[in-house]
SEVO-809033 format. One record per atom (N, C-alpha, C): x, y, z negated. Coordinates in steps of 0.001 Angstrom, whole numbers, padded with zeros to 6 digits, always signed. Example, Ala and Ser with C-alpha at 12.3 -4.5 7.8 and 13.67 -1.06 7.14 Angstrom:
residues 2
+013190-005690-007800
+012300-004500-007800
+013200-003300-007800
+012850-002250-007080
+013670-001060-007140
+012900+000030-007870
***
This chain:
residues 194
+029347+014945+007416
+027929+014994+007090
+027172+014044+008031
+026610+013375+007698
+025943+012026+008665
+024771+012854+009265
+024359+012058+010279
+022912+012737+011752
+022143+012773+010691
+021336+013653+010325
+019409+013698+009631
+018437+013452+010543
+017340+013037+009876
+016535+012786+010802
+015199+013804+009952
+015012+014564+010769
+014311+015817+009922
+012561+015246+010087
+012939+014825+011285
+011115+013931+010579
+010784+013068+010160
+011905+012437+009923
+011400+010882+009158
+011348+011560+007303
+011866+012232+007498
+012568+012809+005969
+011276+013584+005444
+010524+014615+006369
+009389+015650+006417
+008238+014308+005993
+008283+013269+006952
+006922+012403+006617
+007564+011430+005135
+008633+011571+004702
+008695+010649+003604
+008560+011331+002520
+009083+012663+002428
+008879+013863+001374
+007402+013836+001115
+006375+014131+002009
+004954+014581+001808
+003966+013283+002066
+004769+011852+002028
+003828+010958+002067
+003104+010792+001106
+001827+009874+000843
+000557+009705+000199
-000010+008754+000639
-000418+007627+000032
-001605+006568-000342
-003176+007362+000473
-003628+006962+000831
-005216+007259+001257
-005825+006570+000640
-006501+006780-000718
-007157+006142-001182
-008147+005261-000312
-008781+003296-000641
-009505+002983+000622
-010897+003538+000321
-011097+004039-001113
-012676+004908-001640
-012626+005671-000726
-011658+006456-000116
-011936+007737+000640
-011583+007287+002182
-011542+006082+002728
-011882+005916+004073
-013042+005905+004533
-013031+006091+006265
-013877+006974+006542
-015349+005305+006475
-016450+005706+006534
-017597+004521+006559
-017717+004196+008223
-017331+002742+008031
-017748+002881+009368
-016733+002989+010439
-015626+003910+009596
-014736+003671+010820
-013887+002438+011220
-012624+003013+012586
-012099+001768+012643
-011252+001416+012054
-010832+000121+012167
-009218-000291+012055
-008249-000611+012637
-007208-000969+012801
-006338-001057+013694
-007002-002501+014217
-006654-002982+015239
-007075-004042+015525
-005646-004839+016139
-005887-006550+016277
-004745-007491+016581
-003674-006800+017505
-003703-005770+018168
-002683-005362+019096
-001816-004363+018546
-003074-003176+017710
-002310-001909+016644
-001923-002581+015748
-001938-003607+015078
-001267-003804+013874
-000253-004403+014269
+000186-005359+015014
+001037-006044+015352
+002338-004938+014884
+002764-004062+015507
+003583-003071+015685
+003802-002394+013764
+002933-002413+013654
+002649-002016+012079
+003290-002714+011074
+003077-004184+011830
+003511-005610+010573
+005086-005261+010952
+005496-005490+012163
+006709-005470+012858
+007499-004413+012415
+007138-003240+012219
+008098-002229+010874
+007951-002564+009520
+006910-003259+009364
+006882-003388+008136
+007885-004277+007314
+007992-005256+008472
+008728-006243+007707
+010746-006202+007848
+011002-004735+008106
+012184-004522+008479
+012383-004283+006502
+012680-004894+005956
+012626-004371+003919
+014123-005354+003886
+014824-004918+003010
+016065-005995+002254
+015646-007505+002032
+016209-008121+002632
+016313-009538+002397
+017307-010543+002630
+017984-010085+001314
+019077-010753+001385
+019137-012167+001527
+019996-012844+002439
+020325-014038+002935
+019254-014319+003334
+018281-013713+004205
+017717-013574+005100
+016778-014832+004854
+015838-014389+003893
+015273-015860+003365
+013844-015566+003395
+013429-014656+004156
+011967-014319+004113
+010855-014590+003039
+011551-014407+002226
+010549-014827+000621
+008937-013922+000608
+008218-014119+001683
+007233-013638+001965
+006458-013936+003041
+005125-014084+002703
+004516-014373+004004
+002855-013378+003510
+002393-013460+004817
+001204-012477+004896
-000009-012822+005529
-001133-012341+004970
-002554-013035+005439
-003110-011772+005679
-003639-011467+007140
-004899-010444+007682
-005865-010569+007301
-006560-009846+006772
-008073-010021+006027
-008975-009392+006975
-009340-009863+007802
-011176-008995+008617
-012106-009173+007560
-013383-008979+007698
-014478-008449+007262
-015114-009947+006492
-015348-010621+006985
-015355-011447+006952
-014692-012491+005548
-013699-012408+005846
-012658-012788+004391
-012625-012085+003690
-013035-011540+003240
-012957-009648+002182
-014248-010317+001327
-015264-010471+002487
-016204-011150+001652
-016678-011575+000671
-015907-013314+001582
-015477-014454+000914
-014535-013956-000448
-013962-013161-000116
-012377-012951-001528
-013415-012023-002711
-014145-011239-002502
-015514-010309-002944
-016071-011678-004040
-016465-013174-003253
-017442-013584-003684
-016409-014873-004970
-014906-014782-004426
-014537-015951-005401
-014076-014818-006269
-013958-013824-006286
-013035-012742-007560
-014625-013020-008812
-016369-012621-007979
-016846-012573-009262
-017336-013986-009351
-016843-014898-009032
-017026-016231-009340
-016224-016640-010586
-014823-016003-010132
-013838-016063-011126
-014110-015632-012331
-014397-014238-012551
-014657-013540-013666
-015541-014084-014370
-017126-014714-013701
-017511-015976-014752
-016882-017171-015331
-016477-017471-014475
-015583-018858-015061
-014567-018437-016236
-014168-017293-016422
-013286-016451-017693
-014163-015966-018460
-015614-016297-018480
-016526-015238-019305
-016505-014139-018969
-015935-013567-018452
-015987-012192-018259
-017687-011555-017997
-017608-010317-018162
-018536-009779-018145
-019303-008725-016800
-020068-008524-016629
-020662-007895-015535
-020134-007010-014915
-019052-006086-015759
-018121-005216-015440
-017148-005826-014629
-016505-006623-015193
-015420-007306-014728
-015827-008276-013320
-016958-008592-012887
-017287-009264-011775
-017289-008401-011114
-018241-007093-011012
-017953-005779-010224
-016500-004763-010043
-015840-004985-010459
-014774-004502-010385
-013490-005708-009744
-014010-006961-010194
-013089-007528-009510
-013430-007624-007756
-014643-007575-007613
-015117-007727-005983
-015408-006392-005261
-015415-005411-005819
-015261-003764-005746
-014780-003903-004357
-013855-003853-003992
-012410-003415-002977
-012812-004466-002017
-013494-005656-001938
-013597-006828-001091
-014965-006610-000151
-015849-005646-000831
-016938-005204-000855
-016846-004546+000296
-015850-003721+000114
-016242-002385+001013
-015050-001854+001561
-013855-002612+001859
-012731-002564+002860
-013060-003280+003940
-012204-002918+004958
-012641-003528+006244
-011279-004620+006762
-010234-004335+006497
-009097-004942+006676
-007998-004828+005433
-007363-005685+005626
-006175-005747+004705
-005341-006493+004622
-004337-006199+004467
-003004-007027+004163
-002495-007736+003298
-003013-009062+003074
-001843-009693+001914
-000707-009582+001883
-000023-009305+001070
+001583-010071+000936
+002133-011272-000410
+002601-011823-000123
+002405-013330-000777
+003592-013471-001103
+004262-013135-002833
+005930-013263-002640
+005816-014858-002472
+006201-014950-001973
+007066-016767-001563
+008466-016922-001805
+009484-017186-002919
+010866-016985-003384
+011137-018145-002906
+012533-018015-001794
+013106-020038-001842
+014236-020251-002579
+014304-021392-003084
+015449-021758-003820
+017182-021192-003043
+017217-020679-003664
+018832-019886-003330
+020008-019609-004231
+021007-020599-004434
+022298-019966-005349
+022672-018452-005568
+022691-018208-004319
+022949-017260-004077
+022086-015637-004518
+021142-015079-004121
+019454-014755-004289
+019180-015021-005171
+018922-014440-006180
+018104-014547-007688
+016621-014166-007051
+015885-014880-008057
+014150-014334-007612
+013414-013320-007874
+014142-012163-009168
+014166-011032-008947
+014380-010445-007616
+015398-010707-006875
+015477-009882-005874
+014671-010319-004507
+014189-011455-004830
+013068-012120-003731
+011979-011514-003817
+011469-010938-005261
+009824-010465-005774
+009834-009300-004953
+011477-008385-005465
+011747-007188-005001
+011419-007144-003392
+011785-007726-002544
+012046-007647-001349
+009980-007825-000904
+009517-008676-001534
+007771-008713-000722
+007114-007439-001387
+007779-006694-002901
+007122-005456-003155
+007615-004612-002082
+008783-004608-001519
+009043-003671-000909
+008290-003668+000253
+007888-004784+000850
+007006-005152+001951
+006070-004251+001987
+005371-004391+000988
+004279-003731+000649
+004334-002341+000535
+005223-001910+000016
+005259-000347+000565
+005690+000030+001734
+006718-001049+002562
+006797-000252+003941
+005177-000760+004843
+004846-001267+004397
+003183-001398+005241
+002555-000340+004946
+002386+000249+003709
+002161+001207+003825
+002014+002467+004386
+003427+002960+004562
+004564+003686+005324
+004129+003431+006492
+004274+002228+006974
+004122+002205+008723
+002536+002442+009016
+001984+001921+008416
+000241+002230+008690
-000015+003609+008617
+000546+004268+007785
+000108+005985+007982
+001217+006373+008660
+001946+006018+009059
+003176+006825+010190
+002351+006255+011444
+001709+005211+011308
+001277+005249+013024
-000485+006074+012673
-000772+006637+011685
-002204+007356+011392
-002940+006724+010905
-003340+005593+010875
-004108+004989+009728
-003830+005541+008693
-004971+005444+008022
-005075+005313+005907
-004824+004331+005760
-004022+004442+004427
-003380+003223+003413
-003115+003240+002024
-003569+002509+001659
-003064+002006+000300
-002340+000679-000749
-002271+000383-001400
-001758-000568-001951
-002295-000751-003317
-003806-001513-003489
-004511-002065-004289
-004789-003221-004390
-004274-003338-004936
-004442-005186-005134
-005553-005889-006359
-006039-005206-007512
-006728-005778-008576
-006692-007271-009263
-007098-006997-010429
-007211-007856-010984
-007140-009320-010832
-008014-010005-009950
-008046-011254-009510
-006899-011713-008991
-006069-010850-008351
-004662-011061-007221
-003771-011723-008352
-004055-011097-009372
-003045-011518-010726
-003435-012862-011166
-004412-013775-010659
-005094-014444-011762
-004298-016303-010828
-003633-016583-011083
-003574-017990-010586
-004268-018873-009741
-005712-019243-010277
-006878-019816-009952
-007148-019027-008774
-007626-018059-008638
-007713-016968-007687
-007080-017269-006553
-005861-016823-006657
-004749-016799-005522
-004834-017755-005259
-004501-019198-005786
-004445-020583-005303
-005776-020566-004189
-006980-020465-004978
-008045-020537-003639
-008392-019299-002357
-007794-018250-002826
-007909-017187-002110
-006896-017514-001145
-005584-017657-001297
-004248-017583-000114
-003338-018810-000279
-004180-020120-000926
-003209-021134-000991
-002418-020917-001882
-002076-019995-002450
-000434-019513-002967
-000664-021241-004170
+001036-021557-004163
+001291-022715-004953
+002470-022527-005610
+003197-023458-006639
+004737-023351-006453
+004266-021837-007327
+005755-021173-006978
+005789-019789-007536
+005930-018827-007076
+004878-019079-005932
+004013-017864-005102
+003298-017292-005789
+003469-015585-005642
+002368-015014-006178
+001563-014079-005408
+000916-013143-005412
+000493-011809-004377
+001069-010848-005082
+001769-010599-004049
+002520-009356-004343
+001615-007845-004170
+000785-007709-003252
-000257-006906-003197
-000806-006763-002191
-002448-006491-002151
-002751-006188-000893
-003345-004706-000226
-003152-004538+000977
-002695-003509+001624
-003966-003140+002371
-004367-001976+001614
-006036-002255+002856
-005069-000810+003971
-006054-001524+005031
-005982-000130+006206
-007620+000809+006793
-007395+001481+007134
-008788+002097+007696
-008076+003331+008288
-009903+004044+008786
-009691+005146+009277
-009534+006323+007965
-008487+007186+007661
-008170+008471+007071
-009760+009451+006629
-010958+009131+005489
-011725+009855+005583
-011539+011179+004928
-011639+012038+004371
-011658+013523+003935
-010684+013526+002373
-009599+014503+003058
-008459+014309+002049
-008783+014671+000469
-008457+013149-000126
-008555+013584-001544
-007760+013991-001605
-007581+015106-003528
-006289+015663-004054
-005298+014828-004385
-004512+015524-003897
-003093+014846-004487
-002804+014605-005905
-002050+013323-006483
-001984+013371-007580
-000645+014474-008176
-000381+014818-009272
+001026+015093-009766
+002172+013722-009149
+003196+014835-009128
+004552+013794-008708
+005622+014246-009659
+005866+013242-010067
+007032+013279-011332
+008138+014344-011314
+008583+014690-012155
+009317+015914-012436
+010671+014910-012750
+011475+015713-011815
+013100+015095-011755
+013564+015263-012963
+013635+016303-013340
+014620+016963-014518
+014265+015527-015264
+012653+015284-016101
+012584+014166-017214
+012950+013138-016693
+013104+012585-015017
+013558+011019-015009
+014647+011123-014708
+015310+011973-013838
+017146+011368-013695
+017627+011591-014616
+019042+010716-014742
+019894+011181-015270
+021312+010723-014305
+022544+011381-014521
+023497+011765-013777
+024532+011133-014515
+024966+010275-014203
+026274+009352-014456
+027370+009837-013418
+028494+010792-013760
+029441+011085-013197
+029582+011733-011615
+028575+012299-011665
+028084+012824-010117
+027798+014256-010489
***
């Protein structure tokens, strides 16, 4: 029977997203010294042949802004409508920090780019993970614009067949929303010879 680790297991069983709607106003964030440590677990994810198909941009207050002001820039330039400008700059508005992650795939025989995309999503959830294991709130919202080409190109450079894989706001933990439902085993597994 292999060592358990009864608290890593306790905080992975009952983990949860902090919505960034429900961080606290006002509060803090980790700052250049707390996150460091944060990025640094974070980026422990599968990567095979060790090809770092990912890179990452810190967002302060500042750039949230700016990303706020090209998302409803964007949404005009698509026609989009008043809805869609507010919703695309929503999250840019009123986060205080955040995490890009930027899949970046390199050419590899070896490494298919499926498993390159795989490896910066996974990023993104262990940032997660590590931001509320060290107490921060976290989530992983990325919207609309992140998807949009034009966007990304001026938002994070992304070129080539870089995309955003998602971004990661952090804050202070404000007043616990409800939990959502969590999937019921019985309807998703199924048991192949086990």
């Amino acid at each position: 029977m292999p060592d358990a680790n009864p608290q890593a297991f306790a905080f992975l069983s009952a983990r949860r997203s902090h919505p960034a709607k429900f961080f606290a106003p006002g509060g803090p964030v980790p700052d250049r010294a707390a996150l460091l440590p944060i990025l640094t677990a974070a980026l422990r994810v599968p990567d095979h042949g060790k090809l770092e198909p990912w890179r990452l941009v810190v967002l302060g207050v500042p750039a949230m802004r700016r990303l706020g002001d090209l998302a409803a820039a964007r949404a005009k330039a698509l026609s989009g409508d008043d809805e869609m400008a507010a919703k695309g700059r929503a999250i840019y508005d009123t986060s205080r920090l955040a995490v890009a992650v930027i899949s970046a795939p390199k050419p590899s025989p070896k490494v298919p780019e499926v498993e390159q995309r795989a490896s910066a999503h996974a990023l993104c959830m262990n940032l997660v993970n590590a931001a509320e294991a060290a107490g921060w709130g976290a989530c992983w919202l990325t919207g609309w614009p992140a998807h949009d080409p034009v966007w990304a190109a001026e938002a994070f450079g992304c070129h080539g067949a870089e995309l955003v894989a998602g971004l990661v706001h952090i804050g202070t933990p404000g007043p616990e929303a409800p939990d959502r439902p969590r999937p019921d085993l019985v309807r998703i597994v199924q048991w192949a010879g086990v």
